[in-house]
Every structure is written in structure tokens, then in C-alpha cells.
N, C-alpha and C positions, 0 to 999 in steps of 0.2 A: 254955592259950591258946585263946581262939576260934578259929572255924574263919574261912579265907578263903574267899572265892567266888567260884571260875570260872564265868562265863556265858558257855558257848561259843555259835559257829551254826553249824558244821562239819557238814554232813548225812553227807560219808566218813568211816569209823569210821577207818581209816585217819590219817587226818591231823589226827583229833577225839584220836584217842589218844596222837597223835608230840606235840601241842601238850599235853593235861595232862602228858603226863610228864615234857616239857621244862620244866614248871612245878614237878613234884616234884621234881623233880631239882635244878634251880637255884636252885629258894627252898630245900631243904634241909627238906622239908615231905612227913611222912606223906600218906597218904589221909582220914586223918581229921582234917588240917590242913586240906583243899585238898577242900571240895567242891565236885563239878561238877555244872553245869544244862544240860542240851541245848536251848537256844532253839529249835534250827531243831526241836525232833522234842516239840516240845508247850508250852502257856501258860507261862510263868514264874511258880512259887508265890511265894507270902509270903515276901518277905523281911524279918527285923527285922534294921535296921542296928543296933540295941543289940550284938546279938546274934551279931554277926561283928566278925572284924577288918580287913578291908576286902573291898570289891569290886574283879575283876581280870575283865577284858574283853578277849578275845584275838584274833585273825585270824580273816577270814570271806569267803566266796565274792559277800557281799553289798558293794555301795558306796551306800555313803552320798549321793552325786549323783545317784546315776543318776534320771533321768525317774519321777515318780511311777507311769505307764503302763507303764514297764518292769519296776515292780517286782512282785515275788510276793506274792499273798498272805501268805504265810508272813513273807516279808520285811516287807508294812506291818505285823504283828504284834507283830516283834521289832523293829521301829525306835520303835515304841507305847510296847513295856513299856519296852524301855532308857530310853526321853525319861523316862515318868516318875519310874524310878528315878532318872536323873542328875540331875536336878529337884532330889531331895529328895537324893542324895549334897552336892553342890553346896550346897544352904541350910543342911545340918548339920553343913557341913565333915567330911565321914567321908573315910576314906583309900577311894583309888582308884588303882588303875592299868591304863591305857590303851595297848594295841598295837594300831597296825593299826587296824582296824575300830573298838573301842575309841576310836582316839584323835582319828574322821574326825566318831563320834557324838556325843563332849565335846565336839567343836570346835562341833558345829553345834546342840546346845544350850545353849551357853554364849553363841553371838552371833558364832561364829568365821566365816569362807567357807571351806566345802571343796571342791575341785572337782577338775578333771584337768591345771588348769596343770602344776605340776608332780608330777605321775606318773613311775617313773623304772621303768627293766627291773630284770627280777632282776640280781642284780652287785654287784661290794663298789665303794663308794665311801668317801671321807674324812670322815669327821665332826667336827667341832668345837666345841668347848664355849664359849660366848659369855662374857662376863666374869661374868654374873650363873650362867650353868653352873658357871666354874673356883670360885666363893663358893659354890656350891650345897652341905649336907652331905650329899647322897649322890650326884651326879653328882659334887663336887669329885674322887671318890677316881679317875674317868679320865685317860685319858691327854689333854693339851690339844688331841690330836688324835688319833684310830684310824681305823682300817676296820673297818666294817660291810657285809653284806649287807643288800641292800634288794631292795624289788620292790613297788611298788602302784600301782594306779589312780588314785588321789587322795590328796592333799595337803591339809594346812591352808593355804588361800593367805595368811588375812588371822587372827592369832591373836584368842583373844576379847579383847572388853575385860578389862581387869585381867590377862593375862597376862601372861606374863615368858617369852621364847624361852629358852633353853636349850644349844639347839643347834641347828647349821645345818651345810649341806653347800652345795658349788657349785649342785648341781642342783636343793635344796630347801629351800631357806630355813629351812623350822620343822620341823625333824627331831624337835622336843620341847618340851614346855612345862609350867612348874605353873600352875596355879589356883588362886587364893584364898590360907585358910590350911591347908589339905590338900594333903599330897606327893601331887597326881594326878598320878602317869609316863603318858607316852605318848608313842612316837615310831611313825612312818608308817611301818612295815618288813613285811615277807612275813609273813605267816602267824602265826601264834606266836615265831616263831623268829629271835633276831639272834643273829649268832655274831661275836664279836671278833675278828680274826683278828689273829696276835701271841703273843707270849710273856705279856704282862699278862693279867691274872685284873680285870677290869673293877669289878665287883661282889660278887666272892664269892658270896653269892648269894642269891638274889628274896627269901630272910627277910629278911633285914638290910634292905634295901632296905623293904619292905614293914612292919616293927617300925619303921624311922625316920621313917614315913611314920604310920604312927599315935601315934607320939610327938610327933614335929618339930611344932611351929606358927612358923613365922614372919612375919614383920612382913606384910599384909595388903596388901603391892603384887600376892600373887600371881605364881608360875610356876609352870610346871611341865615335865617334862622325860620321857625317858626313863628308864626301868631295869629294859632286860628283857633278860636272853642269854640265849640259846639254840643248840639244838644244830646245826637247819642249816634250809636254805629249801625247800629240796627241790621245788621246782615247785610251790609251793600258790599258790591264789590269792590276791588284795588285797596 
């Protein structure tokens, strides 16, 4: 199997480490499944998308709205490389999955609005799976409704063209969506990390999800969604 590729920007090692391994852990993925790239701690090399089996793009201290003059250098950096990359993810249909930060960068190089409307606290809320979720093959397998912890700054307010919601909650309308004909997952949650709370095993885990997702092509209305758990939110930011 090719390897997947975490593109973190977590500058604390700390919580750079809690999010790969919540990634190891829940995709059921070696180290040498799951390489990781530290955005925030130097350039982004060469990536050949031949050459992996997808891109995964995790939780970051950085947002995606904020004011151009707010932002860090480091940050217009990594908001550079990612457009390009998602650019060319995006045109070559390659599997992607988007948390968090991840999924605030698709939105807004695909054509999406992100902003702070809805922003929600850390705290579990209800999630639900839209009709085009419950037909989804790898959202189908949750539950038509759970809890999830959540916690970020920004939101997708207005999904891109051609996407397909997934799912939504009271407080956030587009908790997920795909794109294209690529299973790009992304839902707006804390950090790396969503944890289901409940007896249900949501996902099994991020392989599966992540193998369906470079398999899967369906019909070209485009969605895309979530499909990340994790172990917990633990005060990170976004």
C-alpha cells in the first residue's frame, strides 16, 4: 500500500503527537503507512500524488478567515502550499480527507464561504446525517444521528459549488461534505480529534474510510463529508 500523508501545522509537539497518533490508531495504519509533514516547522516538499494514497489534512491553531494582517507569516505559507496542493487534489480527483482546518481550506479553495458564523465551543452536540449522508458508502455505516465533540472558530457557512452536505447539526449547518468524485471527508471539529460518544464504533477505522475513499467514484454531483474519530478534544485549538 502507499503511504498516506498527514500535513500537520501544530507548532506543540504535544498535540502534533496526540493528532498523528490518533490517526495511527484509528485508521489501523503503521508509521510507515501515515507519513507525517510539519507545515508549521518548514516548506512543504514534493509531493507526487501518484505516489500516495491519499492526502489528510488535520486541526491547526491557524483559521482560515482570519484577516490577511492577522496572519503569520508562517501561516501565509502554509495557506500557499495547501491552495496549491488542493488545486491539483481537487482537478485529479485524488482522495483527500479534511478535519478542522483541513476542511475550512477545501471549503475556501473550492468556492466555499468560511467564516465565524457558526463557530461553536468545545462540547458534544448532535450530528445528523442528511439523506445524501444516510446513501453515503462510508458515512451510510453511522448512526442517523450521534454525538460528537466539536470546538472551532469557523465554519463552512456556504458549501462549494458541486458539493453535497452530509451532515449538519443545530448549530452548524455543514458539519461535512464531499466534493467531486473524490471521498474528500471533512467536518469542522477540534483539533484532530472527534470522538463518538455511545456504544457504536462509527467507523471502524480511518483505513477503511480512507481505502473507500480511493476506491469509491461516484456519480459527479459531488459530496463530501466527514470520517474522522478520534480519541479526544482535549483543549486544542480550531
Amino acid at each position: 500500500m502507499k503511504p498516506f500523508v498527514l500535513l500537520a501545522t501544530r507548532a506543540d509537539d504535544r498535540a502534533a503527537d496526540d493528532e498523528y497518533q490518533a490517526m495511527l490508531r484509528f485508521g489501523g495504519l503503521s508509521p510507515a503507512q501515515l507519513r507525517r509533514v510539519r507545515l508549521e516547522a518548514g516548506p512543504m516538499p514534493p509531493i507526487d500524488l501518484d505516489e500516495v494514497s491519499g492526502i489528510i489534512v488535520g486541526g491547526s491553531p491557524f483559521t482560515t478567515s482570519d484577516p490577511p494582517e492577522h496572519k503569520t507569516p508562517v501561516q501565509h505559507r502554509v495557506e500557499a502550499e495547501l491552495v496549491a496542493l488542493l488545486r491539483d487534489v481537487v482537478a485529479r480527483d485524488r482522495p483527500f480527507l479534511g478535519a478542522c482546518y483541513g476542511v475550512g481550506t477545501l471549503g475556501v479553495v473550492a468556492g466555499g464561504v468560511v467564516d465565524g458564523t457558526y463557530a461553536e465551543p468545545v462540547g458534544a452536540v448532535p450530528v445528523s446525517l442528511t439523506d445524501a449522508g444516510r446513501a453515503d458508502p462510508v458515512f451510510g455505516v453511522l448512526p442517523a444521528t450521534f454525538d460528537a465533540f466539536v470546538g472551532h472558530k469557523e465554519a463552512v457557512r456556504v458549501a462549494p459549488p458541486g458539493a453535497v452536505v452530509l451532515a449538519t447539526s443545530p448549530s452548524c449547518p455543514v458539519q461535512g461534505f464531499r466534493l467531486g468524485d473524490v471521498l474528500q471527508n471533512g467536518v469542522v471539529l477540534d483539533g484532530a480529534v472527534v470522538e463518538f460518544i455511545g456504544d457504536t464504533d462509527p467507523l471502524d477505522q480511518l483505513e477503511q474510510t480512507l481505502l473507500l475513499a480511493a476506491e469509491y467514484r461516484p456519480a459527479r454531483t459531488g459530496c463530501d463529508e466527514q470520517g474522522l474519530d478520534a480519541e479526544r478534544v482535549a483543549g486544542q485549538e480550531q
